[in-house]
C-alpha positions in Angstrom: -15.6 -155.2 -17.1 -12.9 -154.1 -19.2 -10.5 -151.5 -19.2 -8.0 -150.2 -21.3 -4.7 -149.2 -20.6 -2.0 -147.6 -22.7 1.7 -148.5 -22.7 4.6 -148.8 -25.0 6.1 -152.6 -26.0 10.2 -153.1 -26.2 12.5 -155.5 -25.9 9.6 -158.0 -25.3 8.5 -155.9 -22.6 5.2 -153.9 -21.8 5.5 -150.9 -19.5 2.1 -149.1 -18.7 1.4 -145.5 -18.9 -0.4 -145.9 -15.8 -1.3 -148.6 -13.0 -5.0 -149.7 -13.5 -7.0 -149.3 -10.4 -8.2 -152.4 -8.2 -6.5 -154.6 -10.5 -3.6 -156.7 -8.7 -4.0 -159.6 -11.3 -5.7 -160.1 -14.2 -5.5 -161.7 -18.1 -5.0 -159.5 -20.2 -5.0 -158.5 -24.5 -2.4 -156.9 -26.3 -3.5 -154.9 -29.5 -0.3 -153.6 -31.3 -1.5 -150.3 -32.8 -0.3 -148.8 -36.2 3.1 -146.5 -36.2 2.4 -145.4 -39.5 1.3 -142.4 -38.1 -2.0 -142.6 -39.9 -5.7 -141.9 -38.4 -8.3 -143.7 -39.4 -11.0 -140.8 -40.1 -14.3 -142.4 -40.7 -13.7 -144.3 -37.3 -13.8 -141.1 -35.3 -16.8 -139.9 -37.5 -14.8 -137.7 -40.5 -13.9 -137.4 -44.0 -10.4 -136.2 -45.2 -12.2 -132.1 -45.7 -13.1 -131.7 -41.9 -9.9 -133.1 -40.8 -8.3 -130.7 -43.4 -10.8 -127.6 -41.7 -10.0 -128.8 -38.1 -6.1 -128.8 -38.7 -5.9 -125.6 -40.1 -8.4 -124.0 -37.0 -5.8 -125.8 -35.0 -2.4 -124.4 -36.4 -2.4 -121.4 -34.6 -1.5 -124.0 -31.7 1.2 -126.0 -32.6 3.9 -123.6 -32.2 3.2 -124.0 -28.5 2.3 -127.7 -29.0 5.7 -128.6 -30.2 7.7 -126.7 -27.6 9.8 -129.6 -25.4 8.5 -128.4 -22.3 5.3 -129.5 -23.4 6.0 -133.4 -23.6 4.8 -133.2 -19.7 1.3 -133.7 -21.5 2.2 -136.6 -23.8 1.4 -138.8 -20.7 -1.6 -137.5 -19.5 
């Protein structure tokens, strides 16, 4: 079974975001994903108009999104 795990590489290190259940050891394999920032639309099923439509029916949020007490949900 797999199961996938997000963490953050540096200095040659992975740290993860959380511990994986009943796992104690275990190989393992690292995918590096893209920092450009960029989302892939037609992998999560849209073209560049609905992303367009869904981030302007989602502005009205990110006032609230981008206040720094909000990072507490970054990890979740």
């Amino acid at each position: 079974m797999f199961q996938s795990i997000e963490g953050i590489y540096k200095d040659g290190k992975i740290e993860l975001i959380e511990t994986p259940p009943g796992i104690n050891t275990a190989r393992v394999i690292v995918t590096f994903l893209s920092t450009n920032g960029s989302v892939d639309l037609p992998s999560r099923g849209i073209n560049e108009e609905q992303a367009a439509n869904l981030r302007a029916r989602l502005q009205c949020f990110a006032e609230d999104w981008d206040q720094p007490e909000m990072e507490v949900y970054d990890e979740l």
